[in-house]
N, C-alpha and C positions, 0 to 999 in steps of 0.2 A: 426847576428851571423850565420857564416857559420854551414849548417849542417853536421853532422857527415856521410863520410861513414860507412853503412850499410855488417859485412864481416858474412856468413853464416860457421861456424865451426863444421864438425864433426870430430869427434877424441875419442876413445874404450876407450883409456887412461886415466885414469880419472885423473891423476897427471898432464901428460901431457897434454890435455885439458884445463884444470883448471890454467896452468903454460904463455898456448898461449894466452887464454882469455885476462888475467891478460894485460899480456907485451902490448897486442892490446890495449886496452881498455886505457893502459898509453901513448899507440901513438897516443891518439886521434879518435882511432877506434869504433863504435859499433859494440860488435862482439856478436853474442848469439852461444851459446856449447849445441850440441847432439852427446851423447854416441853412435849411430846407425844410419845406412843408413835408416829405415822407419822411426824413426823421425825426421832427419833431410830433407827430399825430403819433409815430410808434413808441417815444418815447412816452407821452400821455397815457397810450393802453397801458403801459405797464408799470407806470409810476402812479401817486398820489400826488394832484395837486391840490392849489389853492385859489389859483389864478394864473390865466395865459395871457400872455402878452405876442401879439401876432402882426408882423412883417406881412403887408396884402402883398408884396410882388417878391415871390420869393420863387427858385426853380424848384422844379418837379410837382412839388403841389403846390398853387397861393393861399394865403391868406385865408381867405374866404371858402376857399373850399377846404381847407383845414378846419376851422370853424364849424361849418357842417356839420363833417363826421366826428367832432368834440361831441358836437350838439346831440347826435344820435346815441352818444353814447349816456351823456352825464348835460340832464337839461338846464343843471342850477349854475354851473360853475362859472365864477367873474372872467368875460374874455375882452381883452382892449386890444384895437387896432393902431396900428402903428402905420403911417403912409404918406409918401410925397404928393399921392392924388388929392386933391382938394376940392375935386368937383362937387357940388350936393350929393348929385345922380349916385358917387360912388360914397360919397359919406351915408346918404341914406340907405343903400343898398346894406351897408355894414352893417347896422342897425336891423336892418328887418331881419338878417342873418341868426340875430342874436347879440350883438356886442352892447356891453356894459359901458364905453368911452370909445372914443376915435380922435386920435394924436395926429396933426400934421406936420410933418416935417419942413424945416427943423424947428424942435422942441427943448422945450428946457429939460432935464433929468429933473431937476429939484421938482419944477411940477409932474411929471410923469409919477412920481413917488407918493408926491402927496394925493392924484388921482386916486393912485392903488389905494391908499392909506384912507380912503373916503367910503372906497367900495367895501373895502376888508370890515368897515363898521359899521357899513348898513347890513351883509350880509352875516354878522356877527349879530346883530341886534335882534335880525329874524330869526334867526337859532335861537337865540334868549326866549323867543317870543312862543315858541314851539307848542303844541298842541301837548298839552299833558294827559287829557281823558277822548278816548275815541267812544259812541257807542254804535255800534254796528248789528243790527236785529237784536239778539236777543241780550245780547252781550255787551257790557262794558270792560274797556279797556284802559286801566291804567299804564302808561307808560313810566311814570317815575318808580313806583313800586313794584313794576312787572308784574300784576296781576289780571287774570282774564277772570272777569266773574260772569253769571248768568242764576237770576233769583239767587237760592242762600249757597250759593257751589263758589269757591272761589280756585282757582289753579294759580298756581305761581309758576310763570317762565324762566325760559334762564335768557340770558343776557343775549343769544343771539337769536333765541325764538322775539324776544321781544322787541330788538333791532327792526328783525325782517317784518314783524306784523307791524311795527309803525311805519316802515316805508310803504307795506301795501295799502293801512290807513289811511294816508297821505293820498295816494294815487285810487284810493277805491273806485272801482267801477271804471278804471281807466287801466291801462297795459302798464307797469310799472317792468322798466327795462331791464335785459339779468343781469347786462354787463354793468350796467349804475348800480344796481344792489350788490353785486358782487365788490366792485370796487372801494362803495360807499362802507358795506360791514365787513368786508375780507381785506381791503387795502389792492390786492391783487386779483385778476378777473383767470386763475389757472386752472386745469383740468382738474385739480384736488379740492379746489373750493369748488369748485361750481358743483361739484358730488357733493359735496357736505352741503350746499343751500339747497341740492333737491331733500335731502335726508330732513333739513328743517322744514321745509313744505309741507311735506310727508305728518312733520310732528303738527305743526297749526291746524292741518285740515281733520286731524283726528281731535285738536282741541274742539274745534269749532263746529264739529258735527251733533251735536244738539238743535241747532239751529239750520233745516234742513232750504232755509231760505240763502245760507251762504255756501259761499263756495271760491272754491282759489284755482283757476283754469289754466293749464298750458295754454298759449301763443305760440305755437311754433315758429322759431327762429327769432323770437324777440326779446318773451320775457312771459310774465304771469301778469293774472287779472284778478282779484277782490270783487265778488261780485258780492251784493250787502245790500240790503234796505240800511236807507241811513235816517238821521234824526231830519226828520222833517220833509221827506219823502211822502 
């Protein structure tokens, strides 16, 4: 049984809220409803989703400043605005934010669904599209096979060494965040995972020390860095 996506809802309205829930939840969606921007960003730290869907004027925190600290945490994830303002100035503002769509009200659900339903397969299509070989200094890296080789030495990973080194792959030579990798291979960003992703750190950096040209650095307070000669450097 295919799983459901996962859509994050916040929306003040509680008619409205409770109207979109509904309609999602009959397209096959799981969608969970917060009246407000601080519950709904706390919700996000500690759930998985798949896509937000965000109320700009909502109390405690708006819209857009929810969006943000989404954004600090998890830079991929589809976010759509939802809002009675219609000016450019605030539609574009959304946009530079990071938003995937901007809905002005009032909207159809039927199109809000299929919106989602547009995003959900282009960001499906880039996951298909995925990087299967890294090579990093001395090393190549398979992803599908989980193997690190270097000349005739081949190691085999296990399933979350090999997780972690394709997300620092991805992000090489850039700050690749802890709470997005924690969330992304742990589901949940908690004191017990975040010990086991240093413990995998720990294991990569001893794969990868052959190659005195790499290296996997603390960020304090952010996240880790891949630091690599890459292909075409």
């Amino acid at each position: 049984m295919e799983e459901k996506n996962r859509i994050l809802l916040c929306e003040d309205d509680e008619n409205l809220g409770m109207l979109l829930r509904e309609y999602l939840q009959a397209k096959g969606y799981s969608a969970d409803l917060y009246p407000d921007g601080d519950a709904g960003y706390k919700a996000f730290a500690k759930g998985k989703y798949d896509l937000a869907v965000l109320d700009v004027m909502m109390p405690k925190k708006d819209g857009f400043t929810v969006a943000q600290e989404i954004r600090t945490v998890n830079s991929e994830i589809p976010i759509i605005f939802l809002s009675a303002r219609s000016l450019k100035d605030d539609i574009l503002s959304g946009f530079k934010i990071g938003a995937d769509d901007y809905i002005t009200k009032p909207f159809s659900m039927e199109e809000l669904v299929m919106r989602i339903e547009a995003i959900l397969r282009r960001v499906k299509g880039k996951k298909d599209k995925e990087v299967t070989m890294y090579k990093i200094g001395k090393f190549t890296f398979n992803t599908q096979n989980q193997t690190l080789m270097v000349g005739d030495k081949s190691t085999k990973l296990t399933t979350k060494e090999s997780e972690l080194l394709s997300l620092l792959c991805s992000h090489v030579n850039e700050i690749l965040e802890r709470n997005y990798a924690l969330k992304t291979i742990w589901i949940d960003d908690n004191y017990f995972n975040a010990r086991s992703m240093d413990v995998y750190i720990t294991k990569l950096r001893k794969h990868l020390r052959e190659d005195p040209d790499i290296e996997i650095i603390n960020i304090h307070g952010k996240g880790y860095k891949l630091i690599a000669p890459v292909a075409g450097d």
